[in-house]
N, C-alpha and C positions, 0 to 999 in steps of 0.2 A: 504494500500500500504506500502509495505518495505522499511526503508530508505538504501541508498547506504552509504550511511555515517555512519549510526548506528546510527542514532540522529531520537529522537521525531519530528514529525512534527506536528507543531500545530503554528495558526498564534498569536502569541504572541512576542511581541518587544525584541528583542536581547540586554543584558548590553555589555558597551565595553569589558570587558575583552573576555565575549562568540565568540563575532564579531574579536577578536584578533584570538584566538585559532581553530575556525573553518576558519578561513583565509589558516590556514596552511595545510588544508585537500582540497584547492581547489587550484591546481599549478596555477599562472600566472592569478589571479583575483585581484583586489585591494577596499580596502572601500573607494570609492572619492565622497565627494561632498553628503552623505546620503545613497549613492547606491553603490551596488555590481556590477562588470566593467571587462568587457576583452574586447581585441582588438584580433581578429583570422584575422592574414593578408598575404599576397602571396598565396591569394585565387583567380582564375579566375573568372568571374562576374557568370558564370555559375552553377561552384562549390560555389559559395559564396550563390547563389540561392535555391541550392540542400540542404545546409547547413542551411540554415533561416529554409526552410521549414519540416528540421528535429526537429529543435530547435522547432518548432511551435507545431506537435506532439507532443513532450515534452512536452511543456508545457499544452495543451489542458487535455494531460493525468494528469497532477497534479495539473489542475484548479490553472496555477498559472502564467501570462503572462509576458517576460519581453519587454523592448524597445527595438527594431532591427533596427539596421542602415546598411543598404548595399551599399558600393563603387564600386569603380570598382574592387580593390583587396583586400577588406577588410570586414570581418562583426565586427560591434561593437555590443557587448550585455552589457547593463543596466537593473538592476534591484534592484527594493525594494518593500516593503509589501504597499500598499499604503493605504489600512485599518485600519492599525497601526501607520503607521506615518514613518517606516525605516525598516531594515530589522530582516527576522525571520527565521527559520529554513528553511522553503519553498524557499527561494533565495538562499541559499548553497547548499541543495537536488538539485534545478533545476541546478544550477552552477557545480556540481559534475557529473548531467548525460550529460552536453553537453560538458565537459571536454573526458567526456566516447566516445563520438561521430566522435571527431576531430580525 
């Protein structure tokens, strides 16, 4: 599979600086707390529904899952490599195509 990013994917633990710099290729994500983090909100529960379950193909297709949280007007996505202990290339890949989505 092709990264959208241009980056290797391979589940190996990200240094900070990488974790810095590929920050800046995914608009409106932040590194909090271990994990990679959006908040996509002024979503109706319906669209916000249609939306998880985009994200879920997504991810299904890159064997890489993150945590979904759905409100009423909101989805939150979390994610990190849980294999490795934080994140890897595969949580910016996924984080760039659900950027691609919205």
């Amino acid at each position: 599979m092709k990264s959208v990013l241009g980056i290797q994917l391979e589940y190996k633990l990200l240094e900070e600086d990488a974790i810095s710099e590929l920050l800046s290729r995914v608009p409106g994500w932040e590194y909090c707390d271990g994990m990679l983090k959006k908040s996509f909100r002024n979503l109706d529960y319906c669209h916000g529904i249609l939306f998880v379950n985009s994200i879920a193909f997504l991810a299904e297709k890159l064997n890489h899952h993150p945590d979904l949280e759905v409100r009423y007007d909101e989805v939150v996505v979390a994610m990190t490599t849980h294999d490795v202990g934080g994140l890897t290339s595969y949580d910016f890949e996924l984080a760039a195509r659900i950027n691609e989505i919205v």
